[in-house]
Structures are given as C-alpha cells and as structure tokens.
C-alpha positions in Angstrom: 48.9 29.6 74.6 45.5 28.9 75.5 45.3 25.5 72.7 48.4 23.9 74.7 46.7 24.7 77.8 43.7 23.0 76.7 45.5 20.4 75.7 47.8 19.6 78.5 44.7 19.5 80.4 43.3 16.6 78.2 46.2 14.5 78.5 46.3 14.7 82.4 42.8 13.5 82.2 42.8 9.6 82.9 39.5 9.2 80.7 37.8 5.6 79.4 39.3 4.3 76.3 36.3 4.6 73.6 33.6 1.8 73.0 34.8 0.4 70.1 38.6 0.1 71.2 36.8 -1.8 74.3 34.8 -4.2 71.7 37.7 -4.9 70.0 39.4 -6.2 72.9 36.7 -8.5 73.4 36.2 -12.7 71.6 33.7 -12.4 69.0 31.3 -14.0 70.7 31.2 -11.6 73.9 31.3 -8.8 71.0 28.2 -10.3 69.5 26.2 -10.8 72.5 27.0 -6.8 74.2 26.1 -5.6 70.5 22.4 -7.5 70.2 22.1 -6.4 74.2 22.3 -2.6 73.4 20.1 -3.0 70.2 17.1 -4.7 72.4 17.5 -2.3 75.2 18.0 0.6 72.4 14.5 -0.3 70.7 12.4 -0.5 74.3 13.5 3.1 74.5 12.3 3.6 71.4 8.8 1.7 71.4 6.4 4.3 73.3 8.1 7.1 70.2 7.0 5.5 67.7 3.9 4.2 69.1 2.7 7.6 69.5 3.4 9.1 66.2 1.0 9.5 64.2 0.7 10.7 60.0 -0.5 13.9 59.6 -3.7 14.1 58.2 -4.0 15.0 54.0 -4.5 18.3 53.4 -7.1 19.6 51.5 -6.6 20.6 47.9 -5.8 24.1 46.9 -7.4 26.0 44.3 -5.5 28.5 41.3 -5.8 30.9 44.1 -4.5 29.1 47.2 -8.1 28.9 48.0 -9.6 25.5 49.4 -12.1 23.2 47.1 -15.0 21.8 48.9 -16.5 18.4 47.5 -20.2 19.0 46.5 -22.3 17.2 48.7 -23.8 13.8 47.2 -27.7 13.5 47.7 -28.8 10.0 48.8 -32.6 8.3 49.4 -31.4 6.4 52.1 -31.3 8.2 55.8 -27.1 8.7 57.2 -26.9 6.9 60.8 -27.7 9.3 63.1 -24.6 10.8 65.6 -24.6 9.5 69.0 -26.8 10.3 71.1 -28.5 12.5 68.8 -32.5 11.9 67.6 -33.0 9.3 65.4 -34.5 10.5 61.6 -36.6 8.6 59.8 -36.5 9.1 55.7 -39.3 8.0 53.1 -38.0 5.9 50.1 -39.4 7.5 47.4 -40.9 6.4 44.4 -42.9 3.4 45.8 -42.8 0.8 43.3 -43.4 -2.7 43.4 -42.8 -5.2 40.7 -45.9 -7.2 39.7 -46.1 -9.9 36.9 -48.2 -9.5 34.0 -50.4 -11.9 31.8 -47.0 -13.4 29.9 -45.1 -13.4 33.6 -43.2 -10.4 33.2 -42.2 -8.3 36.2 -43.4 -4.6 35.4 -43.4 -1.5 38.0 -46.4 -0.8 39.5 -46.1 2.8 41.1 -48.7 3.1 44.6 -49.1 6.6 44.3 -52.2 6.9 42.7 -54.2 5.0 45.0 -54.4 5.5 49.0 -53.4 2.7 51.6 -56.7 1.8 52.3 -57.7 0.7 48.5 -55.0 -1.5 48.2 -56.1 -3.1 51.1 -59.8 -3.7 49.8 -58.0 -4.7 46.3 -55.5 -7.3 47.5 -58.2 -8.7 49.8 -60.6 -9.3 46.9 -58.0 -11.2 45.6 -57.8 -13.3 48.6 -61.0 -14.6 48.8 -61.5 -17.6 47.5 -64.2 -18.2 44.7 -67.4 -19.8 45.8 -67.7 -23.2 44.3 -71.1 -24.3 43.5 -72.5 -26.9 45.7 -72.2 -30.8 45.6 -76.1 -31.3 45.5 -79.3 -30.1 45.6 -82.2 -31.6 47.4 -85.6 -30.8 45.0 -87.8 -32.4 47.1 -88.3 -34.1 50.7 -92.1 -35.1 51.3 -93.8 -37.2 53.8 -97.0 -38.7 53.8 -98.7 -41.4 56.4 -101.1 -42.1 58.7 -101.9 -41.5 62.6 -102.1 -44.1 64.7 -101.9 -44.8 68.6 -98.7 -43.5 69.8 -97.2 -43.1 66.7 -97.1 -42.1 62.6 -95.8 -44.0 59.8 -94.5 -41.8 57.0 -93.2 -42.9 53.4 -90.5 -40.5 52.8 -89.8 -39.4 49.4 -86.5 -37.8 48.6 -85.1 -36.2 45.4 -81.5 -35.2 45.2 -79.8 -34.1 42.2 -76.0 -34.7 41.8 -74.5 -31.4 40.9 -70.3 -32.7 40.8 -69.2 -31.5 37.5 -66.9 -34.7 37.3 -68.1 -38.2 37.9 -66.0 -39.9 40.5 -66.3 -38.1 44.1 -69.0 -39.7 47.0 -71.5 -36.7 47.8 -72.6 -36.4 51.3 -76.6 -35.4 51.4 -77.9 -35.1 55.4 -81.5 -36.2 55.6 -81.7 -35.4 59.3 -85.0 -37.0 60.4 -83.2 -38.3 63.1 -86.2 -39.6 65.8 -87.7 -41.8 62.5 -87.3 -45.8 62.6 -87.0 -48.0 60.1 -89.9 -50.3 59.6 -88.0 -53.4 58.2 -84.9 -54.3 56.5 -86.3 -53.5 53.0 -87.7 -50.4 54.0 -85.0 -48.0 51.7 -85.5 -48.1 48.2 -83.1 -46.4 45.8 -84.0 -45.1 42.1 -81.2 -43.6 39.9 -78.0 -43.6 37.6 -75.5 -43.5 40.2 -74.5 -45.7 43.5 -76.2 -45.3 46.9 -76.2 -46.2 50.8 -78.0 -45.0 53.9 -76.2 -44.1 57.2 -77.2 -42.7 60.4 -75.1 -40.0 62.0 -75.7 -38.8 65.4 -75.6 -35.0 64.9 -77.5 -35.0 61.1 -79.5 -38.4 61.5 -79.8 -40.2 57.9 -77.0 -39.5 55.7 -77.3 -40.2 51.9 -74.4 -40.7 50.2 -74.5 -40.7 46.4 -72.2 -41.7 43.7 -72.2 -41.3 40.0 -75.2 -39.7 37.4 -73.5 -36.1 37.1 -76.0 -33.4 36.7 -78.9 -36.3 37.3 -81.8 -36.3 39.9 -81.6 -39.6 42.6 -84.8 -40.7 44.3 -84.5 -42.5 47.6 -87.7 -43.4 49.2 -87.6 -44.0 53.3 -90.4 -46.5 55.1 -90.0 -45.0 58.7 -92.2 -44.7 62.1 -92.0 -41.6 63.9 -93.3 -42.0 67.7 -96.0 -39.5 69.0 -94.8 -36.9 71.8 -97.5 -35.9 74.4 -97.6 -32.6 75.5 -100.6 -33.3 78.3 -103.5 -34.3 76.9 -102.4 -33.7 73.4 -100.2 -35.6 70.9 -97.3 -33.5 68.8 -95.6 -35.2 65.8 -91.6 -33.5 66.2 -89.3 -33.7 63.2 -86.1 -32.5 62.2 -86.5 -31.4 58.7 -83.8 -30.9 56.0 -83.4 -27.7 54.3 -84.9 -28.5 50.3 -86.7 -26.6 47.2 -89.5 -28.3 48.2 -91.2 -29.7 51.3 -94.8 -31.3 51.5 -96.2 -33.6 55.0 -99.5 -35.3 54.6 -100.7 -37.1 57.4 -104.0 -38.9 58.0 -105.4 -38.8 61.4 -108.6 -41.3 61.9 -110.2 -39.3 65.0 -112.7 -36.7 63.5 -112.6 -34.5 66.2 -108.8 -33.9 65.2 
C-alpha cells in the first residue's frame, strides 16, 4: 500500500526531464559548447581544493620494535648558518695548513701550529727584504792642495774612484759635490783610466763623474778649480762641500806669516 502511494505521488509530480535527455535534444554543436561550459566552471570550483592540499610529510622509519630510528648526527669543520635572529657563531678551521713549494717545486703541507703568529710574521718579512747589493763605486781618495791668494784659493783636485760593477757595460754615477769650485780653463779636467769619462755639474750634488768601463779598476780624474774666499768680518773662510771617501787630505799654502 504504502509503495503505490509513493508512487502515485511521483507520477503526479511534473519534474524536469534529466540532463542527458535535455543534451540529447540539442545539435551537436550546442551539445559541445554546454559540455566544455560546465567543465570550465566545474574546475574554478575546484582550483582553491587543490591548491591547498598538500602531501603529507614522510614518516619516519620504524624500528623491529615499532620504535623510531634517529639518523646519527654528521660532524662538520665548517660552522651551520645561524637561525634567524639568533647570535652569529664563529668556528676555527682546524688543522692550519698551508701548502708551500719545496726545492724541486713541489707543493707540501706546512702545518702553523708549532710556531706563534708573531714568528711568522718576522719569518715572511725576512724574506721580503730585499738583499743589499754592493755598491756601484767607491771613492779611495779625494784631496786638494793649493795656494791662498787675495780673495780666493786655487786647488788641484785629485780624485780616485774605483769601478765596482760586476759587469762591464752600465754608466756609474760618482757625485763630486764641490759645488762653489770654478773651473780654471777648458783643459782644466784631466782623466786617467781603463774605462770612458765626462764631467757634469748638477745643481743639488755639484760635479758629477760619470764612469764607464775597467770593472773592478781604480779611475783617476784630476780637477784644476778656484774656490772664492768668504769673509766672515775681518777674517777670510775657505767653505767646501766635501764628498764622503776612504780618504780625504786639503793642503793649502797661505803666503801671510801671521796666518
């Protein structure tokens, strides 16, 4: 009784035909286009679903026992970036080692260790400094012998110079000074030695000698100069710039005997 009821009541009810009998009333083309409409507006619904899901995360293995393995924890030299905000942590590198060639130009390890910070300094600044190179020249012998006379002295200058290049080739420079001495004629610079030679004058070191040739061989140049008298009152002063040399001798002859 109560199944024709219910179904008495059904076909009193003026319902919709179904979607599909309504589609298949339709062209195929007006099919086609309500079928692509309900798939577009189906996957905007969707979208924001499965946007928001997510995997679950792996789960850690289980032991015989159900019980959890940890991974043993992996030492490391180098410091782990420290969180955000957190304090920073600064790590030594341990050994220190640097690499250094040896006599055939092989790399080998050089641990630091067994010296302080300080001694390596002094060491690697040792082997900065360059090695002193002997000199170009020496000057044996500068001397200077005249006479007085009015307002001023003339002096023969004899100079001795001995070429110390270790390869024949290079001018050497040799500075004189004697800077307030004149000339007494063209003539008056005479040269005596294996080598090459000319005089020049130089504002700041006076009479230059420049020498060329006779390695390891001694170079006499002899000067014919006047040097004027300065008065200091009532007296007279011979100045002179001297060079630095081995050996330095002045003679002067002054004809008033109460000098």
């Amino acid at each position: 009784m109560l199944l024709r009821s219910t179904a008495m009541s059904l076909d009193e009810l003026n319902c919709e035909p179904p979607l599909g009998s309504l589609l298949g009333r339709l062209p195929n083309e007006r099919r086609l286009a309500v079928v692509r409409h309900c798939l577009f507006w189906s996957f905007c619904l969707l979208l924001p679903t499965l946007a928001g899901a997510q995997p679950d995360p792996p789960s850690a293995p289980q032991g015989a026992a159900g019980q959890e393995l940890v991974e043993p924890a992996v030492t490391s030299s180098l410091s782990k970036p420290p969180a955000v905000g957190g304090p920073r942590v600064v790590e030594q590198v341990q050994p220190d080692i640097y690499y250094l060639p040896d006599e055939e130009g092989k790399l080998r390890p050089a641990y630091l260790d067994a010296i302080t910070f300080e001694e390596f300094k002094r060491r690697i600044s040792e082997l900065a400094e360059p090695v002193a190179a002997p000199p170009a020249y020496t000057l044996d012998l500068f001397e200077a012998t005249g006479r007085a006379g009015g307002e001023q002295v003339k002096l023969a200058v004899r100079v001795v110079v001995t070429n110390r290049q270790t390869v024949d080739g290079p001018w050497v420079r040799v500075p004189l000074r004697w800077g307030r001495a004149i000339l007494q004629v063209a003539d008056a610079v005479e040269y005596q030695g294996p080598g090459k030679f000319f005089l020049q004058f130089d504002p700041s070191d006076g009479y230059v000698c420049w020498l060329n040739g006779g390695v390891g061989k001694q170079h006499v140049v002899t000067l014919q100069t006047i040097v004027p008298l300065e008065r200091v009152g009532q007296e007279r002063r011979l100045a002179m710039d001297w060079p630095r040399a081995t050996q330095s001798q002045l003679r002067v002859t002054v004809p008033h005997p109460e000098v």
